[in-house]
N, C-alpha and C positions, 0 to 999 in steps of 0.2 A: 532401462535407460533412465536415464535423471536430468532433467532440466533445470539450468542453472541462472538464476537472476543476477546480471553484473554491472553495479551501480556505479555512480562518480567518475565516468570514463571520459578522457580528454577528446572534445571534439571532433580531435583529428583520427581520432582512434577507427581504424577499416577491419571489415569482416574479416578478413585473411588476417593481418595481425590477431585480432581476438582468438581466431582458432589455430593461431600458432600459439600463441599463449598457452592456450590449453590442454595442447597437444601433446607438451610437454610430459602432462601426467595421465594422459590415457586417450583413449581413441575419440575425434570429436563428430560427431554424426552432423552436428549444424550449428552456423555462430551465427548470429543475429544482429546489426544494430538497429534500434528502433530510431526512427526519421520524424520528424513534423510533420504532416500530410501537407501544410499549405509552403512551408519554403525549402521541404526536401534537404533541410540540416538532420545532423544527430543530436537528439535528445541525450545524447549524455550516458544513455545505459541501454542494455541488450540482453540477450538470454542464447547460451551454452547447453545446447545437446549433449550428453557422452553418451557413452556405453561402459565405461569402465573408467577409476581413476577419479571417479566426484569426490569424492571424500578426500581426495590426498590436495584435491586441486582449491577446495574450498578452505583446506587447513593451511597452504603455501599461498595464497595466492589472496585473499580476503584479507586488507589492510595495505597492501604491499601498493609501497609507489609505482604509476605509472605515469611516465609525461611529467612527473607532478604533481598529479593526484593521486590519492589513495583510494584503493579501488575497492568495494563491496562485494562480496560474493558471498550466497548460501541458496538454498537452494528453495525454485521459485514456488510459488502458491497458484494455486490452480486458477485459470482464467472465472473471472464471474460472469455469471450471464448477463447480458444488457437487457435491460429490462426499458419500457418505452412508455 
């Protein structure tokens, strides 16, 4: 499985569109958009589960207008630990 970082996404941009997006090039296990925690918007970018099709979905789809914006994809870096 490969987890996908997808940057510069138009506000309006919903989970189900994201993993129809991706859907396109292989099977998608979970789309994500990341939220604010205090006004419950989109932050603008999410992260892409697959199981198959990362590589085809990163080379089509990294760059490509979406809404308007041109949209980031490659694949994401491991969460860091929070340290206190």
């Amino acid at each position: 499985m490969t987890n996908l970082y997808v940057g510069n996404l138009p506000w309006s941009t919903t989970e189900a569109q994201l993993r129809d997006l991706f859907a396109e090039y292989g099977e998608v296990s979970s789309a994500k958009i990341i939220e604010d925690r205090e006004t419950g918007r989109s932050r603008g970018f999410g992260f892409v589960e697959m199981e198959s099709g990362a590589e085809e979905a990163i080379e089509n789809l990294n760059g490509k207008d979406i809404g308007g914006r041109n949209i980031k994809v490659n694949v994401a870096k491991p969460k860091k630990e929070a340290r206190f």
